[in-house]
C-alpha positions as CSV (number, residue, x, y, z in Angstrom):
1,X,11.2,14.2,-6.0
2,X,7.6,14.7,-6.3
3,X,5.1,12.4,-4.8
4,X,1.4,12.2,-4.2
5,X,0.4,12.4,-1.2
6,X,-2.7,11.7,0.8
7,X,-4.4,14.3,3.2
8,X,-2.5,15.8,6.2
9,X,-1.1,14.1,8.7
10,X,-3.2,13.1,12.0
11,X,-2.2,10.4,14.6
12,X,-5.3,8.4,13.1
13,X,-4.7,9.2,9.6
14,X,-0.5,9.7,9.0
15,X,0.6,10.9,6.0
16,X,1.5,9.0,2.9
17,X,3.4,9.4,-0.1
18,X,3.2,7.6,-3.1
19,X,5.3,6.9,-6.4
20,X,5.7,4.8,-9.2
21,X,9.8,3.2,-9.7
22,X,10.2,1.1,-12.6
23,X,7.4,-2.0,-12.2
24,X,6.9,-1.0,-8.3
25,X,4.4,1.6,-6.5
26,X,6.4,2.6,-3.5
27,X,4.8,3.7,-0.4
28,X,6.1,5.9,1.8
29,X,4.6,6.5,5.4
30,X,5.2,8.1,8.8
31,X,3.8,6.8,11.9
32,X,4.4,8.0,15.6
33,X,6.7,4.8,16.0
34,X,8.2,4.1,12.0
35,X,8.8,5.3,9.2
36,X,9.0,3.0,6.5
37,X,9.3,2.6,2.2
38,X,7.0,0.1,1.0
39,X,7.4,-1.2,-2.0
40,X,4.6,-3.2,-4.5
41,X,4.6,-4.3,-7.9
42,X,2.9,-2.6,-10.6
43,X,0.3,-5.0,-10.8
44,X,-0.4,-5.8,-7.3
45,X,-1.3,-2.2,-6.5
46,X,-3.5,-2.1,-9.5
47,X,-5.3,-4.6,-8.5
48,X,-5.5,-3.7,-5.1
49,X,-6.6,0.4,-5.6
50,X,-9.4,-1.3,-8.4
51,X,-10.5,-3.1,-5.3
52,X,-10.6,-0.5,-3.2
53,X,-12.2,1.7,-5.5
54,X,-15.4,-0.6,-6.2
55,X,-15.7,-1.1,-1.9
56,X,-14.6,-5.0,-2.3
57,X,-12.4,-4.4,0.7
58,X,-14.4,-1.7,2.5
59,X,-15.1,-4.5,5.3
60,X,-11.6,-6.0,6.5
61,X,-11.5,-8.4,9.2
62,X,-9.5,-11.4,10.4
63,X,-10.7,-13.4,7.1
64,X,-8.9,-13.0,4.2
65,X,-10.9,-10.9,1.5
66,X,-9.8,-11.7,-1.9
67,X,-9.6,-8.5,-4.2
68,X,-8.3,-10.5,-7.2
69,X,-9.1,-13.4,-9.2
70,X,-6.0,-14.3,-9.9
71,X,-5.5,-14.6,-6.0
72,X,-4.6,-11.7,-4.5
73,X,-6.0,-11.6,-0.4
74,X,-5.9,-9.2,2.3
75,X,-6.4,-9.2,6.1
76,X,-6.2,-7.3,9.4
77,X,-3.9,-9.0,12.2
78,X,-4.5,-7.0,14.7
79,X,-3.1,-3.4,14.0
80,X,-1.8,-3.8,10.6
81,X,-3.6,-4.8,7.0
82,X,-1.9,-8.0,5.6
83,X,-1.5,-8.0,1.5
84,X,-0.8,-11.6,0.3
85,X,-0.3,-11.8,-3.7
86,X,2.0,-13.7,-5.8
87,X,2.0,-17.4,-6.6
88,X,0.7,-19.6,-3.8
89,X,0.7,-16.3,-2.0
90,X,4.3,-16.3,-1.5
91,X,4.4,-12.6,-0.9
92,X,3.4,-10.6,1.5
93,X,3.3,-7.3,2.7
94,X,2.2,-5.6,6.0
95,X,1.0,-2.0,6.3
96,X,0.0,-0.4,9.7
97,X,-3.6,0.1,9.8
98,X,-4.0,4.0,9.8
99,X,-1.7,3.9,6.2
100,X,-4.5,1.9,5.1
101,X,-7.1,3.7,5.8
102,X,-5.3,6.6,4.4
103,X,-4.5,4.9,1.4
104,X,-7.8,4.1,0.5
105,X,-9.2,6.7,1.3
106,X,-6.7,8.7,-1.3
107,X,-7.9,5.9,-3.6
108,X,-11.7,6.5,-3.2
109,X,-11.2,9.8,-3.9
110,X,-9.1,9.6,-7.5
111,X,-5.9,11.6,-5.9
112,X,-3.7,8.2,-6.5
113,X,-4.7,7.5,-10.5
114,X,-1.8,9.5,-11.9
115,X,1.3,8.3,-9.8
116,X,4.6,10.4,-10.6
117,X,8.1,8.6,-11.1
118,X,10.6,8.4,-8.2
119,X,13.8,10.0,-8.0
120,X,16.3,7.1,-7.6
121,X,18.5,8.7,-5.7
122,X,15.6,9.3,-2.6
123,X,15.3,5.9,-2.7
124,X,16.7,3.2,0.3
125,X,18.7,0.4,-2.0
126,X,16.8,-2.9,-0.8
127,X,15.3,-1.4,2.6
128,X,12.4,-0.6,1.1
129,X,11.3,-4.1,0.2
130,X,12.1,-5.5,3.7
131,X,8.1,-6.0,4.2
132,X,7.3,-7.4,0.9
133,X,9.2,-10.3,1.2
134,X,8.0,-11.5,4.1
C-alpha cells in the first residue's frame, strides 16, 4: 500500500500515515503507547485540512473552535485534539495531540493534497472506526 506520510518520527512529532478508502481519509499513527487507524469522512477532513491550512485552528484550547459553517468544532482535552462534526455533533473523534500537530503540520506544508487509495486488504474491518463513533 502506499501512503503519505508526514515527517519522521520523533516522540513529539510520531509519524503519520494517511489514505483515502472509499468516502473516508484514514489515519494511521504510532505513538510510544498506541497505535491506532483513524478513520474520517471525506468531507470532514476536507473541511478540517482547509481549516488548517488558512490558520483558523492554529490556536486550540479547551473552547471549541469551529472550522466549519456547517458545524464542524474541535478542542483540546487535555492531551488529545477532540473533532466533533456531523449533525448535532453526533460524532466525534479523538486524536493524541502530537498526531495533530503532525498532521497539520503535513497540511501547512501541501504534502497531504494528493492522498493515495488504500489497499483493502491493510485495512482493520471496523477497528479503525472505534474512535469516530464515540
Amino acid at each position: 500500500m502506499f501512503w503519505t506520510a508526514t515527517e519522521q518520527a520523533t516522540p513529539q512529532a510520531p509519524a503519520v500515515q494517511v489514505a483515502r478508502s472509499g468516502t473516508e481519509i484514514v489515519i494511521r499513527y504510532r505513538t510510544t503507547d498506541r497505535h491506532d487507524d483513524l478513520r474520517l469522512p471525506l468531507v470532514v477532513w476536507l473541511g478540517l485540512a482547509n481549516a488548517t491550512r488558512t490558520g483558523r485552528l492554529d490556536r486550540l484550547g479547551a473552547a471549541w473552535s469551529s472550522w466549519t459553517s456547517s458545524g464542524g468544532r474541535t478542542r483540546l482535552d487535555g492531551d488529545q485534539v477532540v473533532l466533533g462534526f456531523g449533525y448535532l455533533h453526533q460524532r466525534e473523534a479523538r486524536l493524541p495531540e502530537p498526531v495533530w500537530r503532525a498532521l497539520a503540520a503535513a497540511v501547512r506544508a501541501g504534502t497531504l493534497e494528493q492522498l493515495p487509495a488504500a489497499d483493502h486488504d491493510e485495512l482493520p474491518g471496523d477497528a479503525g472506526t472505534a474512535d469516530a463513533g464515540r
